[in-house]
N, C-alpha and C positions, 0 to 999 in steps of 0.2 A: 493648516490647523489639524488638529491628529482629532478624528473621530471614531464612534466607537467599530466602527468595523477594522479601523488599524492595529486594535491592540490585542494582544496575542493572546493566547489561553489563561496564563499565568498573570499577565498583565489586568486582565478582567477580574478573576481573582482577589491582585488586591486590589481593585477599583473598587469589587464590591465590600471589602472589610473597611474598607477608610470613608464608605461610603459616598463616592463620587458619583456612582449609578446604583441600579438596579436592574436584575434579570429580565424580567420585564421591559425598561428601557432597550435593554441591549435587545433581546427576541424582536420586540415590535421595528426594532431598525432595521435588524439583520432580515426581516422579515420582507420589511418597507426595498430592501436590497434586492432581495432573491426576486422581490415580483417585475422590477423595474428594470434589474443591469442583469438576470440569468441570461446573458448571449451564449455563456459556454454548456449551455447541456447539462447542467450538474445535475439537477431534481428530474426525480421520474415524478416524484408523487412531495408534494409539501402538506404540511400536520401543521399547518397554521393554528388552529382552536387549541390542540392536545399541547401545542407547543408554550402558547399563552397560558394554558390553565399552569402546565409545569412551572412558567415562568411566575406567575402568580403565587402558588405555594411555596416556590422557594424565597420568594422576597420576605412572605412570611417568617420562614423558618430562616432568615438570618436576622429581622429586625427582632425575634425573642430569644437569639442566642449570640453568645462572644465569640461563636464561630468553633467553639471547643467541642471536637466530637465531629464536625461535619466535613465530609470529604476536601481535599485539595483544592479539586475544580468544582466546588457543588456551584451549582448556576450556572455555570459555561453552555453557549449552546454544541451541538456538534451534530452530525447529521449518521444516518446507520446504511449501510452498502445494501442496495437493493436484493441483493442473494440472503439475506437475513427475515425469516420467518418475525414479522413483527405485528405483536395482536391488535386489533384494530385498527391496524394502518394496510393500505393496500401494497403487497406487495409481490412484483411484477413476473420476479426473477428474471430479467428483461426479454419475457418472453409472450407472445398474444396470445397464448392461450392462458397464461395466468392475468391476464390485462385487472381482471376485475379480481383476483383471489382475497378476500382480508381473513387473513389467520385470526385462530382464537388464542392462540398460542404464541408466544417470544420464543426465540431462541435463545442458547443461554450467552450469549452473549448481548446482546438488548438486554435480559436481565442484570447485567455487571455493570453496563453503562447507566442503568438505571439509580443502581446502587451507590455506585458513586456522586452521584445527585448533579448528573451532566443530562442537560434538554436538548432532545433531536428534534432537529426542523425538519426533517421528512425523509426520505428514501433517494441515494444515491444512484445516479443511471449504472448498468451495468451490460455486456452485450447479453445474448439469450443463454442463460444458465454457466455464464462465466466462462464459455468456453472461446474466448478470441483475446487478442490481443490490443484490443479497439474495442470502445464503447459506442454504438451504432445500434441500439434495437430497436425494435416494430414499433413498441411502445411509448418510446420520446424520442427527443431530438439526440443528435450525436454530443456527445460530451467532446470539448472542448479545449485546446489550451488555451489559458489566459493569455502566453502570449502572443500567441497568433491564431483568431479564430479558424485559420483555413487548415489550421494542424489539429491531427487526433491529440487527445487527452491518453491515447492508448489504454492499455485494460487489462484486466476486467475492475476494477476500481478506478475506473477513469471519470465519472461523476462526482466521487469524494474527492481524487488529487484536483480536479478543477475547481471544487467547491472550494478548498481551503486556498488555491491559488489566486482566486480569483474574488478572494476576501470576501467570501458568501457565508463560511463560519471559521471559525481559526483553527479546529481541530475535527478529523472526520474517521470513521473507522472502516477497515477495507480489511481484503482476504488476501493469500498469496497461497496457490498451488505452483502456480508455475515465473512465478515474475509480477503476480499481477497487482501488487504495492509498490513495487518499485519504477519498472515501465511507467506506470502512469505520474509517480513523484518524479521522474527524470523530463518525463513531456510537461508537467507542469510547472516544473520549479521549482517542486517542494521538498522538505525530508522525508522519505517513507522508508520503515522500517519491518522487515521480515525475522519475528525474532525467532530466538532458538525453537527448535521442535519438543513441546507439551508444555511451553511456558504458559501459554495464554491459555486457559480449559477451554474446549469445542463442545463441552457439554456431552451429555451420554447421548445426545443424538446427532452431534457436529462431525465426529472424526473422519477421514475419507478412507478408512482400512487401509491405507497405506502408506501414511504418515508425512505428502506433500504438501497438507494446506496446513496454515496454521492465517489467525488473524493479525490483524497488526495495525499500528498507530498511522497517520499522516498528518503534519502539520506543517506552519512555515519555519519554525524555531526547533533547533534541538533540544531545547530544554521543555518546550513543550510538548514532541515528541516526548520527553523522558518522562517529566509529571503524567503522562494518557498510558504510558506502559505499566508506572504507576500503578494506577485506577484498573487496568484491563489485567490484572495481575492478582487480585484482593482474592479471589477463587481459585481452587484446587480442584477437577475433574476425577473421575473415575476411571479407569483403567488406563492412563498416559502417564509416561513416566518424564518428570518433572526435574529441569536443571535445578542447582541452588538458583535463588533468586535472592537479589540484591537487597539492604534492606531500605536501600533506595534511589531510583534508576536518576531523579534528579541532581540529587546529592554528588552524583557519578561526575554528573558536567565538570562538578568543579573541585572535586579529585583532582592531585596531583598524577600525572602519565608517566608511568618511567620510562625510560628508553627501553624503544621497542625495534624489534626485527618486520620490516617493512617490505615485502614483497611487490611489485609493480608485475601483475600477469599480463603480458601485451598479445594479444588474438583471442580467441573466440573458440570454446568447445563446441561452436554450431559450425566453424568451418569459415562462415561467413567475413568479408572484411570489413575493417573496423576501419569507418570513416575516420578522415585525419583529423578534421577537429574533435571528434569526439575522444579521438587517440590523446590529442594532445592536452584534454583536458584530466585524462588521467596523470599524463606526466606531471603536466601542473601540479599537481592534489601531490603525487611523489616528491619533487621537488619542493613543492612547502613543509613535506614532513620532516623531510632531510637537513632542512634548514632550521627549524623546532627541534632536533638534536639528536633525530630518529636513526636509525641506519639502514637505509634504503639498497634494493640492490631488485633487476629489472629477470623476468624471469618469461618465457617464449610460452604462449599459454598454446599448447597442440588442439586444435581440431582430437575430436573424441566422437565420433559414429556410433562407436557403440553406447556410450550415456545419453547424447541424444534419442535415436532408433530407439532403444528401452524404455528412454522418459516418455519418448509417444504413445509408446505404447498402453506404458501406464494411465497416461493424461487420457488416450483414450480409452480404455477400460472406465476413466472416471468420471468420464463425461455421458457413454451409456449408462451407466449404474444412475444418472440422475434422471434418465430422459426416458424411461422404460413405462410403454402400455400409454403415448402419446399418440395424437393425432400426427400422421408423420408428415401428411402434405402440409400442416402449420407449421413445422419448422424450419429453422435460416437453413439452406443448407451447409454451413459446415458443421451444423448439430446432424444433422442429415446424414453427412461423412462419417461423421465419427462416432455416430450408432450405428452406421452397416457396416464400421470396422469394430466396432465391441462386440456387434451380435456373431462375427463371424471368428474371433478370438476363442481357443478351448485355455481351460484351466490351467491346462500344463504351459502355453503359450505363454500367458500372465505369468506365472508362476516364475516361468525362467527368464522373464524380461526382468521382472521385480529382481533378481537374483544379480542379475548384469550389472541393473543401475547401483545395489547395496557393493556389488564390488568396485564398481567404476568411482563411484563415490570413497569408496575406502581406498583407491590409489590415487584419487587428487589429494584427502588428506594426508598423507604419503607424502606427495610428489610437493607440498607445501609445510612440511614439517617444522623446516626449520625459520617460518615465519609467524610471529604473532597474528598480523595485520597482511589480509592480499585486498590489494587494489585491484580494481578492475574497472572498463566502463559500466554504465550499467547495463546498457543495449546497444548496441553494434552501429547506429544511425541518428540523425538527431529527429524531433519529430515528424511523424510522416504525414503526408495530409489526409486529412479526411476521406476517406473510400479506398485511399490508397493500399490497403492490405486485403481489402474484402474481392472476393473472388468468387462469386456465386457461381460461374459457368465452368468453374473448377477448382474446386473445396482444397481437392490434395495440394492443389498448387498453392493457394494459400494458406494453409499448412506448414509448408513446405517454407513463405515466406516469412511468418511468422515466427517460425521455428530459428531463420537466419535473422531476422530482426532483436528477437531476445536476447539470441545470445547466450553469455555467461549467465541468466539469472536461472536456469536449473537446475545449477550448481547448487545454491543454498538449501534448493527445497530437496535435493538429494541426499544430500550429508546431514540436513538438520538444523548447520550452524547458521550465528545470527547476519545478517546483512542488513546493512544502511546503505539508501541510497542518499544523497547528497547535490544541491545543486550548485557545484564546484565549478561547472566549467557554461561557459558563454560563446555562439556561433555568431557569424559575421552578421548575420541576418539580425542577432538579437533571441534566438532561441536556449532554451536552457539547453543542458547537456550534462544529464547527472554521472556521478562519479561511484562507484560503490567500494564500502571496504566490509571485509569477511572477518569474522574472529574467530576462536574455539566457541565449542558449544557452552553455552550459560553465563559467557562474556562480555553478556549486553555492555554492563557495566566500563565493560575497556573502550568498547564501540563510543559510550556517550562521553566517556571523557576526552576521546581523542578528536569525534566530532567536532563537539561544543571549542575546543581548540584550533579547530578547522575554522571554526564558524567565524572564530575572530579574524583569522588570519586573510579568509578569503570573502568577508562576510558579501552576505546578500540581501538584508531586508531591503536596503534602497530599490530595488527591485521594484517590491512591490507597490512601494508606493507611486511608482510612477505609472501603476494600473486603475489607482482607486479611482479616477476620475475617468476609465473607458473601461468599465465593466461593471 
């Protein structure tokens, strides 16, 4: 029997205009969930009360309206990524020195979630200030995959891709500097999307001066992804310059796709090699496109040293810029690493790494010109286990493996453009195995239509259900 933690973003939606339930219902279930079945690490911090009051107001405001005027998803619940400045709520930045911090202030993006009339059940794990590729901090338990608790969730939005995987809420919002929406949608099993760079506004106090992060949607559905890009879209920032945007990223799903020029990139610009299943689940994803009427053609993807070396660089410059005038014996040390490698970085240093990766990046778009759509894995392995990447007794070295674990997903945050990831492919064990595809910048729109076409072809809800009853 399908209960309310099965039904999707969209799905709750119209449950609530035809009136089957109410917000309320749904919060106090999903609530009743997260206390009972969180095995995966999702929640740093649950907003139980704030989350009821919302769900209480909103029940309000659809029993005195025909719904005319109110957001998409208004009453959905969804949960906000522990790195998000959220007022009144504790927020950790999964770090012990902020264990107890409660901002007076949102960030602007908890404003836009607000806006759209979407309720957070609390605060997503995250590792210490985002800078791993696992979710592990001082502050909660390690976030999780749904399908195997003994594997990372990966990261750093590894408590939101478990949450939604793990049917705790059906849509969660998370960040990507370097991979970290997609990693953790490929360890979970979910969609997670990096969309183009200045779609989503970071607010006048969000942007990383150098143009890596941007935020982005996770859910189980592409079409829920699309209605949350939606909603995280209604706003326009200050000084970011801004693709067209769609005049709607759902509508896209089910857009007719024209034949498109389909690139298949096999290796890895980390050098690293690209397990065989995971290999083979890109083929997979190539060969269904080619079959859907695509024209498909397989293309050697080179190890790249220098867009790597440069992205590190940058990633560490951007990791000290957060961590500056901290207790230093409190931190994990690879935040440790990577503030005695920012503090010891000069201007011109940054300067000319920044320069590398804007041209590294302008000869992959180059070197994929003549393709619409690049495939790729999303990360090099399928999920790793728990502790398995963390290296306290030598940072650089996990660094170093991290760096070989990601992968392709540098790529996007380099060049701009949008990526999805996709849970297209399936290991022996039973572990997901996301697939990514890359479009031009502002082509969300191409992404969702081809997706949602993916989705039939290869679908994957049954998945989930066969979690509701061990999580």
């Amino acid at each position: 029997m399908t209960q309310l933690h099965d039904l999707t973003a969209l799905q709750l939606a119209t449950a609530y205009e035809r009136g089957d339930t109410t917000p309320a219902e749904v919060v106090d279930h999903l609530l009743d969930r997260i206390a009972s079945s969180d095995r995966v690490g999702a929640f740093t911090t649950v907003s139980a009360d704030r989350a009821r009051a919302a769900a209480a107001a909103a029940g309000r405001a659809l029993r005195t309206s025909d719904r005319t005027g109110l957001p998409r998803l208004f009453g959905v619940p969804t949960a906000v990524k522990d790195l998000e400045a959220t007022a009144g709520v504790r927020t950790t930045l999964g770090s012990a020195l902020f264990r107890d911090w409660i901002p007076e202030h949102n960030d602007e993006i908890v404003d836009v979630m607000a806006d759209a009339g979407l309720i957070s059940l609390g605060k997503t794990t995250v590792p210490e200030f985002g800078a791993a590729c696992y979710s592990e901090p001082a502050v909660s338990a390690p976030a999780r995959s749904p399908f195997d608790v003994t594997r990372s969730a990966a990261g750093s939005s590894g408590g939101a891709a478990a949450a939604v995987g793990a049917l705790l809420v059906p849509i969660a919002q998370g960040s990507d500097s370097a991979g970290s929406v997609r990693s953790p949608a490929s360890a979970c099993g979910v969609v997670g999307l990096k969309p183009s760079r200045g779609l989503v506004t970071a607010g006048p106090n969000g942007n990383d001066g150098m143009g890596l992060s941007v935020k982005g949607p996770l859910a189980r559905t592409v079409r829920d992804t699309a209605a949350f890009l939606d909603a995280l879209t209604t706003r326009t920032g200050a000084g970011t310059v801004h693709p067209p945007r769609a005049e709607s990223y759902e509508r896209a799903c089910d857009t007719p796709v024209p034949r498109l020029r389909v690139a298949l990139a096999q290796g890895s610009v980390s050098g690293a090699p690209v397990d065989a299943e995971v290999a083979a689940a890109a083929e997979l994803t190539a060969r269904t496109l080619a079959g859907l009427g695509h024209t498909v053609f397989a293309r050697d993807q080179e190890p790249d040293p220098e867009l790597t070396d440069g992205f590190q660089v940058m990633f560490t410059a951007l990791v000290g810029s957060r961590t500056m005038a901290l207790d230093e014996a409190a931190l994990r040390p690879i935040v440790r690493h990577l503030r005695s490698r920012s503090q010891q970085l000069t201007s011109g240093e940054l300067a000319a790494a920044i320069g590398v990766v804007q041209a590294r990046a302008r000869a992959w778009t180059l070197d994929y010109a003549d393709a619409d759509i690049v495939v790729t894995p999303t990360v090099t392995a399928p999920p790793t286990l728990v502790g398995q990447l963390r290296d306290d007794a030598d940072p650089a070295a996990e660094l170093a493996a991290m760096t070989a674990f990601t992968g392709n997903t540098v790529i996007g945050n380099a060049t701009g453009f949008p990526v999805v990831s996709l849970p297209l492919g399936w290991s022996s064990e039973g572990l997901p195995l996301g697939v990514s595809l890359t479009a031009g910048w502002g082509r969300e729109d191409l992404l969702f239509g081809l997706s949602a076409a993916l989705e039939e072809a290869l679908p994957w809800a049954h998945r989930y259900a066969d979690l509701a009853s061990t999580t």
